[in-house]
N, CA, C and O atoms as a printed pandas DataFrame, in Angstrom:
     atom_number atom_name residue_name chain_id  residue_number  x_coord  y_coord  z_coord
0              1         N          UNK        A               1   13.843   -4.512    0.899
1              2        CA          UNK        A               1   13.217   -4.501   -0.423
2              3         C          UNK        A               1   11.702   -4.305   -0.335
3              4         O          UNK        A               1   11.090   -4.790    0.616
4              5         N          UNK        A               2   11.071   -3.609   -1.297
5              6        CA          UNK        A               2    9.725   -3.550   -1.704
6              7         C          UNK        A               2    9.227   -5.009   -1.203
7              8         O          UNK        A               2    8.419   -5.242   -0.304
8              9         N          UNK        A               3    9.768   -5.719   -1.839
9             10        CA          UNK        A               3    8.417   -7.218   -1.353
10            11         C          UNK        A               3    8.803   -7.556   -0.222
11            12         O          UNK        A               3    8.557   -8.744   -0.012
12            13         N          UNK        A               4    9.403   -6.940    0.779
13            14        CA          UNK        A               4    8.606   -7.477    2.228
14            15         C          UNK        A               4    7.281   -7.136    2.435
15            16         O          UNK        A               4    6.628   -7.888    3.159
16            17         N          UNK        A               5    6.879   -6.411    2.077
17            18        CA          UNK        A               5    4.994   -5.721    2.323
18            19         C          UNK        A               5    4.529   -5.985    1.045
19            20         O          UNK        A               5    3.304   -6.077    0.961
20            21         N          UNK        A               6    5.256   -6.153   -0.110
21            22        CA          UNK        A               6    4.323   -6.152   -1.219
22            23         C          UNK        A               6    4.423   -7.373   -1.982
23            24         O          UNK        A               6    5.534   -7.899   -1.907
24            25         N          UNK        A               7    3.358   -8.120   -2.875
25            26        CA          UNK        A               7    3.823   -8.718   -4.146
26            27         C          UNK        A               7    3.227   -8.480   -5.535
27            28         O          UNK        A               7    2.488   -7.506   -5.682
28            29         N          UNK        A               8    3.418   -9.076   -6.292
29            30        CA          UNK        A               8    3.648   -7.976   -7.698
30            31         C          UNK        A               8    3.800   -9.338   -8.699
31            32         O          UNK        A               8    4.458  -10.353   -8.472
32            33         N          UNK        A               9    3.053   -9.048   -9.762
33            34        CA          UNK        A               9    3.059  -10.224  -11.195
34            35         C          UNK        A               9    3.038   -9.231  -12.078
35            36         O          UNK        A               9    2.451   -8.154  -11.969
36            37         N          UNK        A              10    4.027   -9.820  -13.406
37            38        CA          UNK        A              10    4.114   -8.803  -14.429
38            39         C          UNK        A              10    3.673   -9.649  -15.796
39            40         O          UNK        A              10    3.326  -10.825  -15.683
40            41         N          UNK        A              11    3.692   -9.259  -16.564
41            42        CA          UNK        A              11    3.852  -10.161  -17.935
42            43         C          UNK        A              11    3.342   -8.873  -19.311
43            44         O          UNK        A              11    3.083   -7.686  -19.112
44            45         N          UNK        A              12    3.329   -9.472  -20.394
45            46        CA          UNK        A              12    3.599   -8.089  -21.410
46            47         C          UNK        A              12    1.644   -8.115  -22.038
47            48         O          UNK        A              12    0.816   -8.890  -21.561
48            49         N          UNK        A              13    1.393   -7.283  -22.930
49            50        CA          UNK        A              13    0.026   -6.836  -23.543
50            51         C          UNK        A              13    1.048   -6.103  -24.455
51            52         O          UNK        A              13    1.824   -5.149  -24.415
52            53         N          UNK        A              14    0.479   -7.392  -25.570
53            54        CA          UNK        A              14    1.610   -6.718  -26.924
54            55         C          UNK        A              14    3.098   -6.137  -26.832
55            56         O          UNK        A              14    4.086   -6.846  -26.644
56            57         N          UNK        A              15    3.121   -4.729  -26.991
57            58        CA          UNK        A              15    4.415   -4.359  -26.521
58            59         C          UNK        A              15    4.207   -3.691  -25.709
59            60         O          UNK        A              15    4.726   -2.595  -25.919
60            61         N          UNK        A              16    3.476   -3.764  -24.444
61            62        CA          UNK        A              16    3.361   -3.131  -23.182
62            63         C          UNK        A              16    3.578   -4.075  -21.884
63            64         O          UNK        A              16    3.086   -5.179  -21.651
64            65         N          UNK        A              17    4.444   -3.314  -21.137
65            66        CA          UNK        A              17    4.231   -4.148  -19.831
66            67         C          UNK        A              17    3.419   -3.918  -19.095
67            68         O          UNK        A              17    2.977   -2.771  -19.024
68            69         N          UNK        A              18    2.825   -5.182  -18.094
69            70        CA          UNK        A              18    1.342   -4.873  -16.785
70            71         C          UNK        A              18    2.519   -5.235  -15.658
71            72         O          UNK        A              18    3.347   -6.113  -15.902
72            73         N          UNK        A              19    2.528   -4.521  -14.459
73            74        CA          UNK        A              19    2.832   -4.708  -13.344
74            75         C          UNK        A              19    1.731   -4.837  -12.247
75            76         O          UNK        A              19    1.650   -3.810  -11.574
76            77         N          UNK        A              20    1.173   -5.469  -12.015
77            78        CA          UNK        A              20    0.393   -5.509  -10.461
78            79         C          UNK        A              20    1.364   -5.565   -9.166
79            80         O          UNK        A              20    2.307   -6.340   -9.009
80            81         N          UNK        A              21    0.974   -4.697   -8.395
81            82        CA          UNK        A              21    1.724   -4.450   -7.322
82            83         C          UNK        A              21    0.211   -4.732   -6.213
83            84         O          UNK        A              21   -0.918   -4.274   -6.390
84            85         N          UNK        A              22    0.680   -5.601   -5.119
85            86        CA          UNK        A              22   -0.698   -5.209   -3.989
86            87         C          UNK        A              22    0.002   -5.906   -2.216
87            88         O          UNK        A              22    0.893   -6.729   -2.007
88            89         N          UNK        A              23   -0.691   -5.295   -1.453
89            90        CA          UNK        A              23   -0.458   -5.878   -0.396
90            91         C          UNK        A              23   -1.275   -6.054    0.683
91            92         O          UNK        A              23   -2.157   -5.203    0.577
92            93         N          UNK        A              24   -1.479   -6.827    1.840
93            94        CA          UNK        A              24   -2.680   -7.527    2.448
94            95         C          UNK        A              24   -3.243   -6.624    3.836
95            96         O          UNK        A              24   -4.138   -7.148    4.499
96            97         N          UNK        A              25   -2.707   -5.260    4.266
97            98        CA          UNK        A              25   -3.660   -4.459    4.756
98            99         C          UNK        A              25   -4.058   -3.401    4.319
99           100         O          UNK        A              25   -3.354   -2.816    3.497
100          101         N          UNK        A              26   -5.176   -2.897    4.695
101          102        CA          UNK        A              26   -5.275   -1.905    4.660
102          103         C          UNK        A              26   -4.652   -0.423    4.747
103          104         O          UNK        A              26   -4.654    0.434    3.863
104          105         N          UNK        A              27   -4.091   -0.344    6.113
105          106        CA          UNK        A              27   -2.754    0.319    6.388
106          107         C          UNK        A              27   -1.687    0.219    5.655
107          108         O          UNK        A              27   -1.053    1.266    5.517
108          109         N          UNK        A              28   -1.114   -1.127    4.914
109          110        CA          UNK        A              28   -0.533   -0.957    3.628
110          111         C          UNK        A              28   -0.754   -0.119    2.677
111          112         O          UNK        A              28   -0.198    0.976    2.586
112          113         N          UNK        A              29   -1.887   -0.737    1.609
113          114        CA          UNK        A              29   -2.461    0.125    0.880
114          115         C          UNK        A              29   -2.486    1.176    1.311
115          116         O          UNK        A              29   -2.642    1.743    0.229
116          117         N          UNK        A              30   -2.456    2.276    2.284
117          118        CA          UNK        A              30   -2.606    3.450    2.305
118          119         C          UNK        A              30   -1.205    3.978    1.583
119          120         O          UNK        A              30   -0.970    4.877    0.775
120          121         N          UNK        A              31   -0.351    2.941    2.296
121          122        CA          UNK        A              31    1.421    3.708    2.402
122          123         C          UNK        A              31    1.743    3.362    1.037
123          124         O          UNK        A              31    2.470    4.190    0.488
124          125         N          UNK        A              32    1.200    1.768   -0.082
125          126        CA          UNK        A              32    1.114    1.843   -1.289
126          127         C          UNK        A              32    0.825    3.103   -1.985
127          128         O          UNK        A              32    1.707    3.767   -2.529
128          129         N          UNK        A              33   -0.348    3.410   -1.965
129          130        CA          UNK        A              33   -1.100    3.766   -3.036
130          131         C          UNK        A              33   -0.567    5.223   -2.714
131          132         O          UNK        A              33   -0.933    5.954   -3.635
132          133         N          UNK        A              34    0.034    5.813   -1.927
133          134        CA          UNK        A              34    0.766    7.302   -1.682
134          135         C          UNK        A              34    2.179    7.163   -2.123
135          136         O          UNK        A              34    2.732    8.054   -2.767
136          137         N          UNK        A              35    2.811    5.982   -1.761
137          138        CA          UNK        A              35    4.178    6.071   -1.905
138          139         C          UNK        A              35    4.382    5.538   -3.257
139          140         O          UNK        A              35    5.378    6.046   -3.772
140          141         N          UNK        A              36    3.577    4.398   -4.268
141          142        CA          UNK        A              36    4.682    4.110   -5.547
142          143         C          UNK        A              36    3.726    5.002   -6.683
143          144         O          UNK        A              36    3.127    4.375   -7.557
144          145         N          UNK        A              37    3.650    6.123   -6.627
145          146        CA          UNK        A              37    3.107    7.002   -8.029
146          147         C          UNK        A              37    4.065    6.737   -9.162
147          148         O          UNK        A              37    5.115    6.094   -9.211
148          149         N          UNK        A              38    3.478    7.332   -9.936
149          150        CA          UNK        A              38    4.322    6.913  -11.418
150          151         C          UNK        A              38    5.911    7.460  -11.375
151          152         O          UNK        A              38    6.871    6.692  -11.442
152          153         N          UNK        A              39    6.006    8.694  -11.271
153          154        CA          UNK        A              39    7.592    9.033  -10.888
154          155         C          UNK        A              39    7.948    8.001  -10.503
155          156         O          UNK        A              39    8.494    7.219  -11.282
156          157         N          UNK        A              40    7.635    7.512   -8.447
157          158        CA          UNK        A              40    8.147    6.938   -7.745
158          159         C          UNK        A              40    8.598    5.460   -8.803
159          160         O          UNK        A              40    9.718    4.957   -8.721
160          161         N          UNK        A              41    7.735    5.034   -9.561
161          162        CA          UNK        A              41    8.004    3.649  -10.126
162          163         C          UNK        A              41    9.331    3.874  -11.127
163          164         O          UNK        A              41   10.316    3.136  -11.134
164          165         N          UNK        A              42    9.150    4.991  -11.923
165          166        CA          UNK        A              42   10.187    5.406  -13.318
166          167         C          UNK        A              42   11.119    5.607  -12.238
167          168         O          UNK        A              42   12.112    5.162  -12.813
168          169         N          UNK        A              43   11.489    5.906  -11.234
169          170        CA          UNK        A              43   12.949    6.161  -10.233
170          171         C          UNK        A              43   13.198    4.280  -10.193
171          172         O          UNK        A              43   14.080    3.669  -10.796
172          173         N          UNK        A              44   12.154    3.708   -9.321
173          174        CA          UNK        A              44   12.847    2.344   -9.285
174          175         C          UNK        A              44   12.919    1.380  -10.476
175          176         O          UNK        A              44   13.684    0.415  -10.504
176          177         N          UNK        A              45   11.945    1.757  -11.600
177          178        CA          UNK        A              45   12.601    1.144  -12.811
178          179         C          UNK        A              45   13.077    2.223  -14.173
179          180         O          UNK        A              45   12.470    2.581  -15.182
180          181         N          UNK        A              46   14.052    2.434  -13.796
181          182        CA          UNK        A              46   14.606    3.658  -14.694
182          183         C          UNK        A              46   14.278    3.194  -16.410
183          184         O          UNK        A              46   13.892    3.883  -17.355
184          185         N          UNK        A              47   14.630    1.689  -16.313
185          186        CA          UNK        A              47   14.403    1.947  -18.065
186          187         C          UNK        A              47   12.729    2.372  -18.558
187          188         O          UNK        A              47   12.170    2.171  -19.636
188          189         N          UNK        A              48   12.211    3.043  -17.274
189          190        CA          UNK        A              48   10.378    3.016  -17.773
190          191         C          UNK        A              48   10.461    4.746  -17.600
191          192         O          UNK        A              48    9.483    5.490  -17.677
192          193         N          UNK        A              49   11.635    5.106  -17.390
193          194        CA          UNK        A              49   11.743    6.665  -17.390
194          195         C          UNK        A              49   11.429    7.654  -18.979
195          196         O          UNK        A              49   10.766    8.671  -18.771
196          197         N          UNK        A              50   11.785    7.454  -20.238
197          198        CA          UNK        A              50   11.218    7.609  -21.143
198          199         C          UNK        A              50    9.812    7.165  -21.518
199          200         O          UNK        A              50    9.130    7.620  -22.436
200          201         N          UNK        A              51    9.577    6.464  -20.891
201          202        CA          UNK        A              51    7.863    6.233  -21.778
202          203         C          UNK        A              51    6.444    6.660  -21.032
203          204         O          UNK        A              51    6.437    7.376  -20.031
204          205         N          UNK        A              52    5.580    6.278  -21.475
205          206        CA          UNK        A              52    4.262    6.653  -20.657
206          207         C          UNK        A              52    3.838    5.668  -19.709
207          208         O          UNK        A              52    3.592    4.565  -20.197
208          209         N          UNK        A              53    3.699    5.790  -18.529
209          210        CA          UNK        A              53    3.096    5.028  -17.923
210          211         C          UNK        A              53    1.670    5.114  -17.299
211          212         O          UNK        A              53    1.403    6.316  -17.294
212          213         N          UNK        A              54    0.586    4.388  -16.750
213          214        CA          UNK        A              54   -0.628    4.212  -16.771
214          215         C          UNK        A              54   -0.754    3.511  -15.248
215          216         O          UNK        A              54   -0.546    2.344  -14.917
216          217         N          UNK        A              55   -1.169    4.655  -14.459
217          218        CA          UNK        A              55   -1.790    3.866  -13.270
218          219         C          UNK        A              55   -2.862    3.980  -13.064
219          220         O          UNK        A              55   -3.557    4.983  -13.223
220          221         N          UNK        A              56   -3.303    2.424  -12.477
221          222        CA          UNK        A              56   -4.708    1.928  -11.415
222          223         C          UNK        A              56   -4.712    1.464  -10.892
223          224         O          UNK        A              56   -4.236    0.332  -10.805
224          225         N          UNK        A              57   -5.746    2.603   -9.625
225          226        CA          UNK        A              57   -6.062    2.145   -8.558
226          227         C          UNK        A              57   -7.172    0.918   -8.226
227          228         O          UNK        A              57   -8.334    1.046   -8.610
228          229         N          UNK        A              58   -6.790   -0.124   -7.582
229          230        CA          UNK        A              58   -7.757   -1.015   -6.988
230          231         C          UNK        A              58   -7.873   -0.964   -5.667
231          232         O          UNK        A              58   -7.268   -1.837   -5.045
232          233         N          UNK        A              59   -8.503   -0.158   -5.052
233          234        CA          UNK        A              59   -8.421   -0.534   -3.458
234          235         C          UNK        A              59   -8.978   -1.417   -2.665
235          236         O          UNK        A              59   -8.757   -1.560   -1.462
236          237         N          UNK        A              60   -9.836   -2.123   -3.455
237          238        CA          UNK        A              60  -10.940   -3.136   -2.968
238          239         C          UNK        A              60  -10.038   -4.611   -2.936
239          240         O          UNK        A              60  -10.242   -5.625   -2.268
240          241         N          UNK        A              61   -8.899   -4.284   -3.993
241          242        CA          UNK        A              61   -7.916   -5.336   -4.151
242          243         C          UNK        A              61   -6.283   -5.251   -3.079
243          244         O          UNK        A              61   -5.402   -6.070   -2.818
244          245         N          UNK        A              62   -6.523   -3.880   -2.729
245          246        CA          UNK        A              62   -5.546   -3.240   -2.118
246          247         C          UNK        A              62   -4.196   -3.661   -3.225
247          248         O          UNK        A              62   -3.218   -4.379   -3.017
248          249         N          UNK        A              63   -4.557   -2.989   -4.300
249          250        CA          UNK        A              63   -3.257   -3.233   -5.483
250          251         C          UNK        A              63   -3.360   -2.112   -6.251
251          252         O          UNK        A              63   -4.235   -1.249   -6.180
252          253         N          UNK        A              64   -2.472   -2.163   -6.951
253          254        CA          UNK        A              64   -1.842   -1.006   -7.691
254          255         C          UNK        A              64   -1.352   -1.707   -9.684
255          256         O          UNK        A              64   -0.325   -2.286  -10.036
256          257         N          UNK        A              65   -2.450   -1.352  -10.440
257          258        CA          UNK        A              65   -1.701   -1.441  -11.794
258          259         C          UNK        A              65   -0.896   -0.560  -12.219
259          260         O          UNK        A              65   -0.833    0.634  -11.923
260          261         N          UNK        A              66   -0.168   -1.270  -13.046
261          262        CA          UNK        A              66    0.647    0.005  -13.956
262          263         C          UNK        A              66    1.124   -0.644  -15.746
263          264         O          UNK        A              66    1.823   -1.656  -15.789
264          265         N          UNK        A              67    0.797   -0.147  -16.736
265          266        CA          UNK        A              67    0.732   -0.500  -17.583
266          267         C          UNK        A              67    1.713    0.677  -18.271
267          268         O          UNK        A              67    1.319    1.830  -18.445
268          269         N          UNK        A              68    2.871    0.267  -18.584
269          270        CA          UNK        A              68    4.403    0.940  -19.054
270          271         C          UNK        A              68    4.281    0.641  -20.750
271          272         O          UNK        A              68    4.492   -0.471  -21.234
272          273         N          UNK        A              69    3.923    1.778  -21.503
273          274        CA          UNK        A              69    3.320    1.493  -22.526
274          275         C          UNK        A              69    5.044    1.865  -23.716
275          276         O          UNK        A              69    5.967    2.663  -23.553
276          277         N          UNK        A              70    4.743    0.766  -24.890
277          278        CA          UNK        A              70    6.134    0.207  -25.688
278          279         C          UNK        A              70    7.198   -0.025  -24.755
279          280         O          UNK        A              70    8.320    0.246  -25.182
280          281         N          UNK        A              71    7.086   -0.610  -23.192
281          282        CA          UNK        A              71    8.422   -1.329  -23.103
282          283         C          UNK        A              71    9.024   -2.218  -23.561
283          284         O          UNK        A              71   10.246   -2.223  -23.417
284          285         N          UNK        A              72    8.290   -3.400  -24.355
285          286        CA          UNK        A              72    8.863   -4.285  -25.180
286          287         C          UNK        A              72    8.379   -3.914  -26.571
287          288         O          UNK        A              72    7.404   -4.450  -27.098
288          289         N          UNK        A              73    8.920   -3.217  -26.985
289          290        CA          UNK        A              73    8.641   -2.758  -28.501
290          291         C          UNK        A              73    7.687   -3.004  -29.168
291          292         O          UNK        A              73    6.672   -2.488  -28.701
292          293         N          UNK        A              74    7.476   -3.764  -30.382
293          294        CA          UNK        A              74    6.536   -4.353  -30.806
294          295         C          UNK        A              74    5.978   -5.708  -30.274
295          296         O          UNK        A              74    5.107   -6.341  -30.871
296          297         N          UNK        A              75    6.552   -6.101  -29.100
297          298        CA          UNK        A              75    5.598   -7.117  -28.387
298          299         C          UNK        A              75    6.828   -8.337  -28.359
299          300         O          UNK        A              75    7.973   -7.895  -28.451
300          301         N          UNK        A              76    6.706   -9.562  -28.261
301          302        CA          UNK        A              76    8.001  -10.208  -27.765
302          303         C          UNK        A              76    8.610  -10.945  -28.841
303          304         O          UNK        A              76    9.513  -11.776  -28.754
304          305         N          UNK        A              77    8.052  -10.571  -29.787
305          306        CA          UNK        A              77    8.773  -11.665  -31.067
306          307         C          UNK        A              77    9.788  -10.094  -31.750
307          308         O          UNK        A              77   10.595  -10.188  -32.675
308          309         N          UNK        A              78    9.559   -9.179  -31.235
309          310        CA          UNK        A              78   10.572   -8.437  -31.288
310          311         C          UNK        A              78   11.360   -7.776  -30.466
311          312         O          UNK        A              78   12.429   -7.237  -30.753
312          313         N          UNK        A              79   10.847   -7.816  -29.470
313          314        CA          UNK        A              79   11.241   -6.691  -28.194
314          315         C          UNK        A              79   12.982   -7.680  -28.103
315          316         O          UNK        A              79   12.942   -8.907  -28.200
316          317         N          UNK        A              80   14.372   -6.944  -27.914
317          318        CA          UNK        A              80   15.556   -7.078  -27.272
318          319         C          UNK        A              80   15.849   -7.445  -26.274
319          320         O          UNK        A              80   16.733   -8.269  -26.041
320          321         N          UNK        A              81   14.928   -6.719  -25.245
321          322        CA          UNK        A              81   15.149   -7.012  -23.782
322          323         C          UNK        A              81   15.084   -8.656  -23.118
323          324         O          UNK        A              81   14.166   -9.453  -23.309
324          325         N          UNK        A              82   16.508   -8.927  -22.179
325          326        CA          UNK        A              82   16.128  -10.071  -21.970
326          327         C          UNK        A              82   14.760  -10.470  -20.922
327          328         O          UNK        A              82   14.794  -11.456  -20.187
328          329         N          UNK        A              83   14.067   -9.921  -20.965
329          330        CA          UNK        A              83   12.693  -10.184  -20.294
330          331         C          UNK        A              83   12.052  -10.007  -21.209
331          332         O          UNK        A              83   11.294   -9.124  -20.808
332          333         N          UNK        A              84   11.624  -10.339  -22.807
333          334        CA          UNK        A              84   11.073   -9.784  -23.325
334          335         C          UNK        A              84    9.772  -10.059  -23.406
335          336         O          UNK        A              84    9.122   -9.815  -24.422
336          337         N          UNK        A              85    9.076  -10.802  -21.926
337          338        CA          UNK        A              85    7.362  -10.895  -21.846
338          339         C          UNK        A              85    7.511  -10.399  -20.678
339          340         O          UNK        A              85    6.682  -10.848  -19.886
340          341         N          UNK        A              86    8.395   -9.481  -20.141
341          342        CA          UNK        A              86    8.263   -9.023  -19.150
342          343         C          UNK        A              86    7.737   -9.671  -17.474
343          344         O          UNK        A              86    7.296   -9.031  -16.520
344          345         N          UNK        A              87    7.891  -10.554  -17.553
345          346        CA          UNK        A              87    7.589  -11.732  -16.563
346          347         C          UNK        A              87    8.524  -11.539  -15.057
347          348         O          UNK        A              87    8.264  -12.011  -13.951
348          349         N          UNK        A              88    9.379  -10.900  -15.365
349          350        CA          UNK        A              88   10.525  -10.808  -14.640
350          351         C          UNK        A              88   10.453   -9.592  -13.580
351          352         O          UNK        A              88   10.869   -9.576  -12.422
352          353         N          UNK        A              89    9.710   -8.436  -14.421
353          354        CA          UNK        A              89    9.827   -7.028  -14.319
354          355         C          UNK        A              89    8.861   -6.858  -12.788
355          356         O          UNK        A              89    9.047   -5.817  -12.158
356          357         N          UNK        A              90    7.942   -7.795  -12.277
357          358        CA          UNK        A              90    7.469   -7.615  -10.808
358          359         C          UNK        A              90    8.484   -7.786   -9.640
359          360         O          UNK        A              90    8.740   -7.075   -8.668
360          361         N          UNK        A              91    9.073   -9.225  -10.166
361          362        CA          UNK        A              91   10.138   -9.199   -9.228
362          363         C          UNK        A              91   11.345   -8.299   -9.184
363          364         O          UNK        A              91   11.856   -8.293   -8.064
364          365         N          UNK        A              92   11.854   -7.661   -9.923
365          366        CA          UNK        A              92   12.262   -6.800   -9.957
366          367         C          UNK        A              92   12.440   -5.322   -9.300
367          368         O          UNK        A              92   13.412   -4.778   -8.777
368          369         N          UNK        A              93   11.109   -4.896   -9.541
369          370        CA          UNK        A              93   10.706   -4.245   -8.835
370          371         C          UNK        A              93   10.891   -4.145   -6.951
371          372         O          UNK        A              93   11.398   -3.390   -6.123
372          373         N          UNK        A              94   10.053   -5.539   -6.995
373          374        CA          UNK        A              94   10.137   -5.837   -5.719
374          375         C          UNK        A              94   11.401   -6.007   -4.959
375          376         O          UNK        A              94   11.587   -5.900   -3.747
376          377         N          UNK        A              95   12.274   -6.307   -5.960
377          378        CA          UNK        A              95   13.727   -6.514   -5.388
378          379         C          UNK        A              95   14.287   -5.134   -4.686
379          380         O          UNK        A              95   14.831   -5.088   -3.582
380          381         N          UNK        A              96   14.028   -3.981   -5.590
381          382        CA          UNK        A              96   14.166   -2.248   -5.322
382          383         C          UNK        A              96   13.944   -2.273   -3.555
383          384         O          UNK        A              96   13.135   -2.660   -2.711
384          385         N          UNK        A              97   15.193   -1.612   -3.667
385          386        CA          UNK        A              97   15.040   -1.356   -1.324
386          387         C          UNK        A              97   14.767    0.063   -1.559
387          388         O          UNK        A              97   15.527    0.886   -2.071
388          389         N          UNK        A              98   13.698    0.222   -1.159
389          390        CA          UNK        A              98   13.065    1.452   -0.343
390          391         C          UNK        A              98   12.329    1.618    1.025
391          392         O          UNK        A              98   11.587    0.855    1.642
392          393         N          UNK        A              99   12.750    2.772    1.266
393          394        CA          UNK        A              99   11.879    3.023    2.953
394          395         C          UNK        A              99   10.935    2.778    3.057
395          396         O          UNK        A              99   10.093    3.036    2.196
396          397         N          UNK        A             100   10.670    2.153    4.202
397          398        CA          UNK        A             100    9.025    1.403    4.467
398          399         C          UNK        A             100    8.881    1.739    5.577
399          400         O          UNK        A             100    9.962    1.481    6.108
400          401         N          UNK        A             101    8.063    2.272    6.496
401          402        CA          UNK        A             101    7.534    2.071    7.370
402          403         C          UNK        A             101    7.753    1.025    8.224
403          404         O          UNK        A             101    7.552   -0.138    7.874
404          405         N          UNK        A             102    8.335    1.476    9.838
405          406        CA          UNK        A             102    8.091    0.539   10.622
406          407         C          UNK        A             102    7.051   -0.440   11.112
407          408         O          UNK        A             102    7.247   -1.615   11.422
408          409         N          UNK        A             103    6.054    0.147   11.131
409          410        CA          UNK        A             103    4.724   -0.890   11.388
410          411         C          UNK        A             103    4.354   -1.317   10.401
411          412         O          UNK        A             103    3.304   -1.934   10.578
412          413         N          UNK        A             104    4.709   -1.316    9.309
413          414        CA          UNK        A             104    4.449   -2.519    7.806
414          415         C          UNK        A             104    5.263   -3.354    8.234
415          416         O          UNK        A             104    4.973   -4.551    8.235
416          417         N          UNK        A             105    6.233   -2.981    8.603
417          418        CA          UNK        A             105    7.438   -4.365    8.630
418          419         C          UNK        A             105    7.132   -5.457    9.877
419          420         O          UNK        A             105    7.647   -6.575    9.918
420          421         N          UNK        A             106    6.183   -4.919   10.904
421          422        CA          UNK        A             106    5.580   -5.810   11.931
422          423         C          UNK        A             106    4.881   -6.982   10.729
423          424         O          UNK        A             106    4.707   -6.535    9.595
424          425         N          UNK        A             107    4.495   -8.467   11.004
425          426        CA          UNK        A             107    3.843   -9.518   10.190
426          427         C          UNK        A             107    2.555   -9.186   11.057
427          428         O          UNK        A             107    2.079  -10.195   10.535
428          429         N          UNK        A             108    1.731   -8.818   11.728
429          430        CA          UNK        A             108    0.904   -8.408   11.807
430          431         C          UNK        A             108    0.178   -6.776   11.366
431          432         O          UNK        A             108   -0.966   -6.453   11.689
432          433         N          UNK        A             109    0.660   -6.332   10.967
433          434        CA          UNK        A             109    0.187   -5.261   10.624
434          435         C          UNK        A             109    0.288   -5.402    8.900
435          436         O          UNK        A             109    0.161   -4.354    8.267
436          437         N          UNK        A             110    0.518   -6.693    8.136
437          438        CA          UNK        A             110    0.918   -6.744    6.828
438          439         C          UNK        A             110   -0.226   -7.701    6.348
439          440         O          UNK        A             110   -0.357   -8.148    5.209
440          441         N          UNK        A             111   -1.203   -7.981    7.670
441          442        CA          UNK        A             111   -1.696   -9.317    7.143
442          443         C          UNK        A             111   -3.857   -8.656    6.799
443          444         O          UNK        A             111   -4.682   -9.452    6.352
């Protein structure tokens, strides 16, 4: 899964979701900030495949925003979804198994 190298907090902005994604080297961040582009994210969270999404770069943070704009509709006193503050939606993510790199997966090369 994604969160062996990475971790990630989500929660909603009105009816938008924030995902922070980041991880603790440098050499990470490289393989981050190339490997989860916006496609790459709408593949591992398909229900963000219709809408607009919004990335930023922090490299100083070695993290990655993404702001998935009307995933919870009008915000959580209406949104359906059972996440509907989106709180859920980092781990989630992180749960997604994708190819990683062997030397990320070393605990020294992650730190």
């Amino acid at each position: 899964p994604l969160g062996r190298v990475a971790g990630a907090r989500s929660g909603d902005k009105g009816g938008n979701a924030n995902v922070g994604v980041w991880v603790r080297s440098d050499l990470a961040y490289a393989w981050l900030a190339e490997f989860l582009r916006i496609e790459r994210l709408k593949q591992l969270l398909p229900e963000t495949a219709p809408l607009e999404v919004r990335r930023y770069e922090l490299p100083n943070l070695r993290a990655l925003n993404f702001v998935i704009v009307g995933l919870l509709g009008e915000g959580v006193a209406s949104s359906v979804r059972p996440d509907p503050q989106a709180k859920s939606l980092g781990e989630w993510l992180r749960a997604r198994v994708v190819d990683v790199p062997e030397v990320l997966l070393d605990s020294a090369a992650s730190r």
